[in-house]
TIMI-2910 file (N, C-alpha, C, CB; in pm, 1 decimal, decimal comma, always signed):
<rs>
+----------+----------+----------+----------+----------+----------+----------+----------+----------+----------+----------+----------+------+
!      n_x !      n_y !      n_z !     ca_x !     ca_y !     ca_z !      c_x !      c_y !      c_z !     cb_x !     cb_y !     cb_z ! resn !
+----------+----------+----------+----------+----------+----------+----------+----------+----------+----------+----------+----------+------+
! -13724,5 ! -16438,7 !   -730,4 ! -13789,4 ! -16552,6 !   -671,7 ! -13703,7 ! -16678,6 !   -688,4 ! -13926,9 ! -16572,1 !   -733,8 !  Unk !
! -13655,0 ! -16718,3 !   -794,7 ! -13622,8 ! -16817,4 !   -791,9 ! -13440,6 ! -16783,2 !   -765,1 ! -13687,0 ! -16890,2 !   -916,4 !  Unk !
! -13375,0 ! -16718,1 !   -703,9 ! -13261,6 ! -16728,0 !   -619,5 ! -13267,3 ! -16687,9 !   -487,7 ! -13166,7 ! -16665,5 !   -668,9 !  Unk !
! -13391,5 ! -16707,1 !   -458,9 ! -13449,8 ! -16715,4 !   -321,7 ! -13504,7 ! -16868,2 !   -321,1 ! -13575,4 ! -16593,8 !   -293,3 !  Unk !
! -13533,7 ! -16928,8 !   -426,8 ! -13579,4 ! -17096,6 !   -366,4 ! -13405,0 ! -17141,9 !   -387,9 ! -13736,7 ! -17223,2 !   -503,2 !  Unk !
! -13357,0 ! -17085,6 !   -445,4 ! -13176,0 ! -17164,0 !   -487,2 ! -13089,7 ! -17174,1 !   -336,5 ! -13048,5 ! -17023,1 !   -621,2 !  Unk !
! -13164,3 ! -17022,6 !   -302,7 ! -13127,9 ! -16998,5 !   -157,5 ! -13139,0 ! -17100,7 !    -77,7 ! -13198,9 ! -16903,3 !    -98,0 !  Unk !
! -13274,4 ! -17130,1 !    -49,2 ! -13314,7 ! -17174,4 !    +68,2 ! -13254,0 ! -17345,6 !    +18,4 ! -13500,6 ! -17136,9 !   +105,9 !  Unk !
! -13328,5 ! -17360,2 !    -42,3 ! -13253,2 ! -17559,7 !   -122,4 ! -13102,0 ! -17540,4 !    -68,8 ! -13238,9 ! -17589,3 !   -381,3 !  Unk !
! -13038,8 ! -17454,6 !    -94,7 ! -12857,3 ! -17481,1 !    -19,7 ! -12859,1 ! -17435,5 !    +79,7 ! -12717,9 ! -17414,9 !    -78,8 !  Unk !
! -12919,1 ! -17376,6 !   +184,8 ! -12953,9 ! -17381,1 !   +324,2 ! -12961,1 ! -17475,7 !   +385,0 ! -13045,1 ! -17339,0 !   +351,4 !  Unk !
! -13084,5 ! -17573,5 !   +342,0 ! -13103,8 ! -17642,8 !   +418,9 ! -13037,9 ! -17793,0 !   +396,6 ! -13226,7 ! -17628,0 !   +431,2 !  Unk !
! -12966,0 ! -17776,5 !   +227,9 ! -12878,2 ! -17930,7 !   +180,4 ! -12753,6 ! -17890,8 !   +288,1 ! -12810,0 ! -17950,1 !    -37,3 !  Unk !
! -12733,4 ! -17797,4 !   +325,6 ! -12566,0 ! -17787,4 !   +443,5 ! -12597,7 ! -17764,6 !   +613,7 ! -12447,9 ! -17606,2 !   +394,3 !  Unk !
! -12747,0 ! -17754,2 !   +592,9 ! -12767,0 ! -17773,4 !   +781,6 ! -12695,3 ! -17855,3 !   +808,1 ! -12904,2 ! -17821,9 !   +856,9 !  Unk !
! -12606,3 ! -17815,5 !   +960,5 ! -12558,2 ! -17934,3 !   +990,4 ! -12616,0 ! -18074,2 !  +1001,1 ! -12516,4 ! -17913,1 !  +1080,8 !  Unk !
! -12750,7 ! -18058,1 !  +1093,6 ! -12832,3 ! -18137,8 !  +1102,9 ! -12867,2 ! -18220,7 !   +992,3 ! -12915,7 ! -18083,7 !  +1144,9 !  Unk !
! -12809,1 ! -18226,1 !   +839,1 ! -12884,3 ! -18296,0 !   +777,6 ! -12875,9 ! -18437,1 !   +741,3 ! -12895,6 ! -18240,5 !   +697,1 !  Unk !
! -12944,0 ! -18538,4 !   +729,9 ! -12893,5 ! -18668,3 !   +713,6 ! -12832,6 ! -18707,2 !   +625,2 ! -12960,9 ! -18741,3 !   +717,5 !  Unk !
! -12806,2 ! -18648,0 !   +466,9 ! -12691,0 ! -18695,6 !   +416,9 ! -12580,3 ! -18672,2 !   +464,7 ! -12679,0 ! -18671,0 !   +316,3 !  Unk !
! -12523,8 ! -18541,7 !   +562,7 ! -12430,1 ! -18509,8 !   +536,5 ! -12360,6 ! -18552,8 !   +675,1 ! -12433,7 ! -18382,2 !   +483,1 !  Unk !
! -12426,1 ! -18676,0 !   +713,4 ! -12358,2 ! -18670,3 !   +903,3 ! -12327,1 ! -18859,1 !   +862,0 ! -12544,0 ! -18615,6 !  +1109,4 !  Unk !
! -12185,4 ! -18864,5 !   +914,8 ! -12072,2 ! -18994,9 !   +876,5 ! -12154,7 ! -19113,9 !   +947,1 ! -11883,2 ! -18976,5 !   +957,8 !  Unk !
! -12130,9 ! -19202,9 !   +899,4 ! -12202,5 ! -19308,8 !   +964,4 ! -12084,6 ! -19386,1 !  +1049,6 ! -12283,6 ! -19407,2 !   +850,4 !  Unk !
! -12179,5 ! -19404,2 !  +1178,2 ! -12049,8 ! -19419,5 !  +1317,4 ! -12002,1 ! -19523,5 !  +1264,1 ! -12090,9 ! -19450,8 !  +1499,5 !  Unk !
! -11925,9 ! -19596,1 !  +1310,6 ! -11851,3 ! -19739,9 !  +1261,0 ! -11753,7 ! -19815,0 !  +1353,0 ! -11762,9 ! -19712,8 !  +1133,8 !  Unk !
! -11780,3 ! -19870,1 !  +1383,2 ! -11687,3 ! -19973,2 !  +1490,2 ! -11539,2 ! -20017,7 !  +1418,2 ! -11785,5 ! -20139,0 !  +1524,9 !  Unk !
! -11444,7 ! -20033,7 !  +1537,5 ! -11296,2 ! -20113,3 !  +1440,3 ! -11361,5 ! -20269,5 !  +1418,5 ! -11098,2 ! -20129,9 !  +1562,4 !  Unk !
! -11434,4 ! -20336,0 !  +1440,6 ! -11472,9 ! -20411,5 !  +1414,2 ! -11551,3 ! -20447,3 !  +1251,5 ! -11518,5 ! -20410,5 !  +1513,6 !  Unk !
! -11632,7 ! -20358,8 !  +1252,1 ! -11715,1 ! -20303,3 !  +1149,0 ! -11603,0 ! -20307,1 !  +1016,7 ! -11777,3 ! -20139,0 !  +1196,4 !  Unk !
! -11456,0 ! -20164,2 !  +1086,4 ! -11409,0 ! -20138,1 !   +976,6 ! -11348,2 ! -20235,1 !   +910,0 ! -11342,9 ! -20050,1 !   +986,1 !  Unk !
! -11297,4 ! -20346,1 !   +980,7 ! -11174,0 ! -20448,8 !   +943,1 ! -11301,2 ! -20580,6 !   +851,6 ! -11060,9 ! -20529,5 !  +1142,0 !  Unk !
! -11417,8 ! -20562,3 !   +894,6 ! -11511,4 ! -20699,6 !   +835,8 ! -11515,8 ! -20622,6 !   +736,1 ! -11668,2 ! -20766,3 !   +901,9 !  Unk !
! -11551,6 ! -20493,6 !   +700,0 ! -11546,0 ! -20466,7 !   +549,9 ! -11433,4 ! -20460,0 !   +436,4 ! -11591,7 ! -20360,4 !   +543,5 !  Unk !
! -11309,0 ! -20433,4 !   +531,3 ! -11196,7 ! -20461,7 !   +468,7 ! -11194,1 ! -20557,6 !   +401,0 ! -11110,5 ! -20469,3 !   +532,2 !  Unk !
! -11164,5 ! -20654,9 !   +515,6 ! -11181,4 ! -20826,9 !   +458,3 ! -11227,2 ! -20880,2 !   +300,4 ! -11306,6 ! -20895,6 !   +551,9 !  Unk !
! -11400,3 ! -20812,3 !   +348,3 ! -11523,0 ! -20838,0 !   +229,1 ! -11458,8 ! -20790,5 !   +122,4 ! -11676,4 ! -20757,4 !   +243,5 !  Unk !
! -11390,6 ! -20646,8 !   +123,9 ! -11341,1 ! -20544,0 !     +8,6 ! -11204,5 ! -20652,2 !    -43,5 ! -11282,8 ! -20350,3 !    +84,3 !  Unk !
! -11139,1 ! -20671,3 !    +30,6 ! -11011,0 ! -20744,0 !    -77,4 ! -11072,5 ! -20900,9 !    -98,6 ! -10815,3 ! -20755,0 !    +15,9 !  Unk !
! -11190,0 ! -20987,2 !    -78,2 ! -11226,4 ! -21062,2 !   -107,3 ! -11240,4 ! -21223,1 !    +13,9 ! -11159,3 ! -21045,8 !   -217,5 !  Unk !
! -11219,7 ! -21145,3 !    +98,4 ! -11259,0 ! -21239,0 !   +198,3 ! -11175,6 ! -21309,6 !   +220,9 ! -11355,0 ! -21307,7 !   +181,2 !  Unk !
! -11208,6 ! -21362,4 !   +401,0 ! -11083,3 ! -21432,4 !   +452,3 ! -11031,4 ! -21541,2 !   +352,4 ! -11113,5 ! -21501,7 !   +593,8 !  Unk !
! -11108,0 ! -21630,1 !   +306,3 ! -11014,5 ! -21724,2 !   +213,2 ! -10946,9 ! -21695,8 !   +124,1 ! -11062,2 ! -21804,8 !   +155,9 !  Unk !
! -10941,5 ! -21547,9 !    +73,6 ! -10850,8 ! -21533,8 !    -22,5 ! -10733,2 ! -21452,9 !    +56,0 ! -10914,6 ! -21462,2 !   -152,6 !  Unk !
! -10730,1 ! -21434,3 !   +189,8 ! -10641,5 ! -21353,2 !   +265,0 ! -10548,7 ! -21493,3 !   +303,6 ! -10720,9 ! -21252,0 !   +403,1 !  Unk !
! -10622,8 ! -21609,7 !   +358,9 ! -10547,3 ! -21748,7 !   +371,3 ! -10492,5 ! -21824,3 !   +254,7 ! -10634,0 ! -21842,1 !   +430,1 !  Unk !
! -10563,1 ! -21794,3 !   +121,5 ! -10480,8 ! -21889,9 !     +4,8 ! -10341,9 ! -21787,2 !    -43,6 ! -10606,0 ! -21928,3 !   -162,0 !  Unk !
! -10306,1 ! -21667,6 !    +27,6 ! -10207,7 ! -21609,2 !     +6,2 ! -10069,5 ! -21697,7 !    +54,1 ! -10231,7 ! -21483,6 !    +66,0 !  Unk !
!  -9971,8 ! -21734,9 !    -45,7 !  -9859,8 ! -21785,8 !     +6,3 !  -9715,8 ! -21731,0 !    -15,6 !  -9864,0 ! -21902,1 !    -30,8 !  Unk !
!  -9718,4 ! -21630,5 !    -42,8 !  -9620,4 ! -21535,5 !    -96,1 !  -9578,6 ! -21384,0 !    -82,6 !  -9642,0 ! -21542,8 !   -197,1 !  Unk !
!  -9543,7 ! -21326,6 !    -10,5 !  -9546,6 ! -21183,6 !    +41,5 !  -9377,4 ! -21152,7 !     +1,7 !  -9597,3 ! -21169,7 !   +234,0 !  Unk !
!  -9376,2 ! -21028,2 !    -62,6 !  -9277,1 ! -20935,8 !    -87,7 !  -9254,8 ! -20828,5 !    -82,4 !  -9251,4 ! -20934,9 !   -154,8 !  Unk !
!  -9181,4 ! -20733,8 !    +55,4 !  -9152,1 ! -20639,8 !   +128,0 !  -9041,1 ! -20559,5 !    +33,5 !  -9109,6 ! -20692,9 !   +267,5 !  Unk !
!  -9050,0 ! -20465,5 !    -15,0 !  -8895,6 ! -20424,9 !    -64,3 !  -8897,0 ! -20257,6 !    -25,3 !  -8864,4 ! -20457,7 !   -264,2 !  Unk !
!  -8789,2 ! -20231,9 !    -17,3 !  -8761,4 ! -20038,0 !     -0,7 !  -8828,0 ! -20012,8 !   +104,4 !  -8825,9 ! -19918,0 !   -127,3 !  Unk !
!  -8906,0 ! -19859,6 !    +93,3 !  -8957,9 ! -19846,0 !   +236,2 !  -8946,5 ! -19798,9 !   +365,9 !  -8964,6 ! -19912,3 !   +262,4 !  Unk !
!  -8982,1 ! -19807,7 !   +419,9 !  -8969,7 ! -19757,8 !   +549,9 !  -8992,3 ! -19877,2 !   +668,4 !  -9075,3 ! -19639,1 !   +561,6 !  Unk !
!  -8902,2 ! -19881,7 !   +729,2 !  -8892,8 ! -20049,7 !   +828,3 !  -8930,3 ! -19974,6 !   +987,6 !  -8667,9 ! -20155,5 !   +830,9 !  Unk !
!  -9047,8 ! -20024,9 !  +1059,8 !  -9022,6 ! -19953,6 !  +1179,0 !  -9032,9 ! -20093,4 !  +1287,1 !  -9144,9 ! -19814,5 !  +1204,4 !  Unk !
!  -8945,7 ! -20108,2 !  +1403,5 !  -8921,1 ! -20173,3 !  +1459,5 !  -8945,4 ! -20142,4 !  +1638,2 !  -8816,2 ! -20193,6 !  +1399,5 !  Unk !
!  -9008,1 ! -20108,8 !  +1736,7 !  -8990,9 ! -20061,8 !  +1795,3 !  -8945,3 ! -19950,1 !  +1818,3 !  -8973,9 ! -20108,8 !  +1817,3 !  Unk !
!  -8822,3 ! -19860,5 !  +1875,8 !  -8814,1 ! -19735,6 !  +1858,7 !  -8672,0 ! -19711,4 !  +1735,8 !  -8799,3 ! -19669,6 !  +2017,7 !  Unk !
!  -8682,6 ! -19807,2 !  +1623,9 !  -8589,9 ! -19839,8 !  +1512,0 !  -8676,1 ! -19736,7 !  +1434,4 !  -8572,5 ! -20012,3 !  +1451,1 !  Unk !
!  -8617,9 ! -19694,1 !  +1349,8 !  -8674,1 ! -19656,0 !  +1221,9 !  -8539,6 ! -19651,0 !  +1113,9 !  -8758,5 ! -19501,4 !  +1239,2 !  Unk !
!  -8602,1 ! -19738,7 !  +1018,5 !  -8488,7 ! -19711,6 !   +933,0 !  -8573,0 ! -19662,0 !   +773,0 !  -8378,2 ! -19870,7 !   +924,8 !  Unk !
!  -8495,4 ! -19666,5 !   +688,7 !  -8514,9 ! -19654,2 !   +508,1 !  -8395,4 ! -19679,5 !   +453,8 !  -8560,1 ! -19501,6 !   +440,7 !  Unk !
!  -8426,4 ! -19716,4 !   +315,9 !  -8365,5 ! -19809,2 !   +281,9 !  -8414,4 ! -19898,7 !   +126,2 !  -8371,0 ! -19878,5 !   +405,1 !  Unk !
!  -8330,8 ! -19967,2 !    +93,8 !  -8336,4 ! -20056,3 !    -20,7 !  -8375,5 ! -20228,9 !     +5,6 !  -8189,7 ! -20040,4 !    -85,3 !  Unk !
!  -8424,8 ! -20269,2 !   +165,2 !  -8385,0 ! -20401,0 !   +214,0 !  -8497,5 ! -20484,0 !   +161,7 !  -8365,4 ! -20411,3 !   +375,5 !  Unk !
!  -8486,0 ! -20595,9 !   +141,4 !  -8604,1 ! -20653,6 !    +80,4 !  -8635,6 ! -20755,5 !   +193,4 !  -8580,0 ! -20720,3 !    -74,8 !  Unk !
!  -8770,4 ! -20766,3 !   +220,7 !  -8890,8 ! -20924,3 !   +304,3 !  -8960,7 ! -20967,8 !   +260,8 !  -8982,6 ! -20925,8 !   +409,2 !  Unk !
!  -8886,0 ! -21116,1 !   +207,6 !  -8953,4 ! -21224,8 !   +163,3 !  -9049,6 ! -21324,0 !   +233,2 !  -8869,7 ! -21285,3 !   +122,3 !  Unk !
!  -9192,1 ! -21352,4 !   +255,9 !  -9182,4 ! -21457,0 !   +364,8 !  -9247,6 ! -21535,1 !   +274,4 !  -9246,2 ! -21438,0 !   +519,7 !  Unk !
!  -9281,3 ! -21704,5 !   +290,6 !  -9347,3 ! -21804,6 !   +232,1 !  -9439,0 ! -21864,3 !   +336,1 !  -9254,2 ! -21900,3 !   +173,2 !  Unk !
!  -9546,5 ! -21912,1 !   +309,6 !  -9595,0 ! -22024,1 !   +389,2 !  -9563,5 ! -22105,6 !   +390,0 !  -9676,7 ! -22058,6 !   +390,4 !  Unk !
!  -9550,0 ! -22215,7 !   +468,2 !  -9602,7 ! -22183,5 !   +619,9 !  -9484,9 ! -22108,1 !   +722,5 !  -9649,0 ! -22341,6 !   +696,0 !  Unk !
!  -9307,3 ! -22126,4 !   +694,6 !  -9259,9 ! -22070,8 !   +743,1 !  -9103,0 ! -22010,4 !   +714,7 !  -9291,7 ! -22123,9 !   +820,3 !  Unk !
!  -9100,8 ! -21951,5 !   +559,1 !  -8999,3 ! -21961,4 !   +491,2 !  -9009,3 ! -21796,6 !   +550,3 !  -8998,1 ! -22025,0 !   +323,9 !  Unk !
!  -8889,7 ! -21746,2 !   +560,7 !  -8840,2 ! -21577,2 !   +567,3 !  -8693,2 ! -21528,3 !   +562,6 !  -8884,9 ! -21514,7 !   +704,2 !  Unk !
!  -8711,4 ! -21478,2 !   +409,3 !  -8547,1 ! -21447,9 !   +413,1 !  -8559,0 ! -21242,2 !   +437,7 !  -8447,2 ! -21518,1 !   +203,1 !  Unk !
!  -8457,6 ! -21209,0 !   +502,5 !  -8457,0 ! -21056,0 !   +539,2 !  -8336,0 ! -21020,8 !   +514,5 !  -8492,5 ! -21014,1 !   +681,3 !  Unk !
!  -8277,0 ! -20899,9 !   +432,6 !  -8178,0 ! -20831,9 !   +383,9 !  -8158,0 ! -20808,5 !   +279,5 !  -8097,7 ! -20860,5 !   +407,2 !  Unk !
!  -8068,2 ! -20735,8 !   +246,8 !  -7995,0 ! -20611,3 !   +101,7 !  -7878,2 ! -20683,6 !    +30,9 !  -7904,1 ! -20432,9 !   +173,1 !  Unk !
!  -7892,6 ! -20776,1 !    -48,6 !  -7798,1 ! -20789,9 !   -156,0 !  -7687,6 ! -20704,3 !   -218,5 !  -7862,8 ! -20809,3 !   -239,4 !  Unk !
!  -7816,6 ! -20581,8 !   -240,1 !  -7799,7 ! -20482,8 !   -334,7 !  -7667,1 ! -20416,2 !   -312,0 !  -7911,8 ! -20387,2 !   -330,8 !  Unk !
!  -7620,2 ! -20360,0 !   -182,4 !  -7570,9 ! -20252,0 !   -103,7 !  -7407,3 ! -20401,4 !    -93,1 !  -7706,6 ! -20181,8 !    +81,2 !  Unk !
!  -7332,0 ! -20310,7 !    -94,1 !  -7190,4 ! -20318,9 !    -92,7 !  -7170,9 ! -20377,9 !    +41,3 !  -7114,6 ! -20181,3 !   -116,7 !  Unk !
!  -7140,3 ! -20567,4 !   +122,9 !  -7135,4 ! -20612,0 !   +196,9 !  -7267,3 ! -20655,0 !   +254,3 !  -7064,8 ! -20555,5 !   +243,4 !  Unk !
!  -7388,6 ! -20637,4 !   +143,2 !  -7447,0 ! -20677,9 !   +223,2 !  -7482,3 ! -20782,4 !   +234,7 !  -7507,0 ! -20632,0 !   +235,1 !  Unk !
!  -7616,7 ! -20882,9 !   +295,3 !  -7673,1 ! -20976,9 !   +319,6 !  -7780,6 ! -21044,6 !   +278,9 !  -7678,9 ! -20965,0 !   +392,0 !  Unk !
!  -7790,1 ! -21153,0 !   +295,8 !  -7964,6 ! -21221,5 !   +333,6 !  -7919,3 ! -21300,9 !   +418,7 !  -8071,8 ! -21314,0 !   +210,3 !  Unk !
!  -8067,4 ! -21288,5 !   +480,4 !  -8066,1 ! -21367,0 !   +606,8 !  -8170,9 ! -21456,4 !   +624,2 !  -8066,4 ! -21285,9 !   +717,8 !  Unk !
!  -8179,3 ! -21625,3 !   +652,1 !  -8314,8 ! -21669,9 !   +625,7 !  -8369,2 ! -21758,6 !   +714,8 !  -8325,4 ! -21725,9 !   +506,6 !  Unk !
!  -8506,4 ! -21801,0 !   +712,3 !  -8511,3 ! -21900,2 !   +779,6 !  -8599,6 ! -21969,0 !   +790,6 !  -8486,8 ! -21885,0 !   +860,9 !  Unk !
!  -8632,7 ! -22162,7 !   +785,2 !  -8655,2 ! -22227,2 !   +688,0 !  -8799,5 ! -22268,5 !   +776,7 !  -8533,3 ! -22334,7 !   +633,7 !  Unk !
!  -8792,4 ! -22286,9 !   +952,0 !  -8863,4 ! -22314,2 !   +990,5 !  -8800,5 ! -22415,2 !  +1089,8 !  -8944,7 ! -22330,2 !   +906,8 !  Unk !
!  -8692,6 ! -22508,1 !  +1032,6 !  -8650,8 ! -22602,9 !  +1083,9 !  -8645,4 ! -22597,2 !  +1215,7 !  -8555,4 ! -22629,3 !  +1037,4 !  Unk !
!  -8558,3 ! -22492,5 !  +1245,9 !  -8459,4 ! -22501,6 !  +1412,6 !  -8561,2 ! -22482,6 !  +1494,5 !  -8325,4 ! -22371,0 !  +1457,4 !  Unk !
+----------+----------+----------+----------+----------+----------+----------+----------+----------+----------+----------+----------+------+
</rs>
């Protein structure tokens, strides 16, 4: 008897039909406002003034590179791009001015 109620209880917890187990639809809209909420909301996405890109995988249109290159940017319009590291290489920057 009672691996006949064990039975039926996991029968009917994996119907497809059942309401825990069916995803709740979600809009790209939906997904990106919870994003937001989750890392703490647009004002803390705007008091960001500092971003640092390094290694990686760079994709550019039909570019793909990898690599060691580092992307710096600042607010409101500081961005330096390139590899120190590597034998001839570069940075490249730019201040906002021009």
């Amino acid at each position: 008897m009672r691996s006949l109620f064990i039975a039926s209880v996991l029968a009917v917890s994996i119907t497809p039909g059942a309401s825990w187990a069916q995803a709740e639809s979600l809009t790209v809209d939906q997904v990106v406002e919870r994003y937001v909420a989750a890392i703490g909301g647009t004002e803390n996405i705007k008091a960001i003034r500092n971003l640092v890109y390094s290694g990686g995988v760079y994709e550019e249109g039909d570019y793909t590179g990898e690599g060691s290159a580092t992307m710096s940017l600042a607010r409101p319009f500081f961005k330096l791009v390139g590899n120190q590291d590597e034998p001839g290489g570069y940075m490249e920057g730019y201040d906002g001015a021009a």
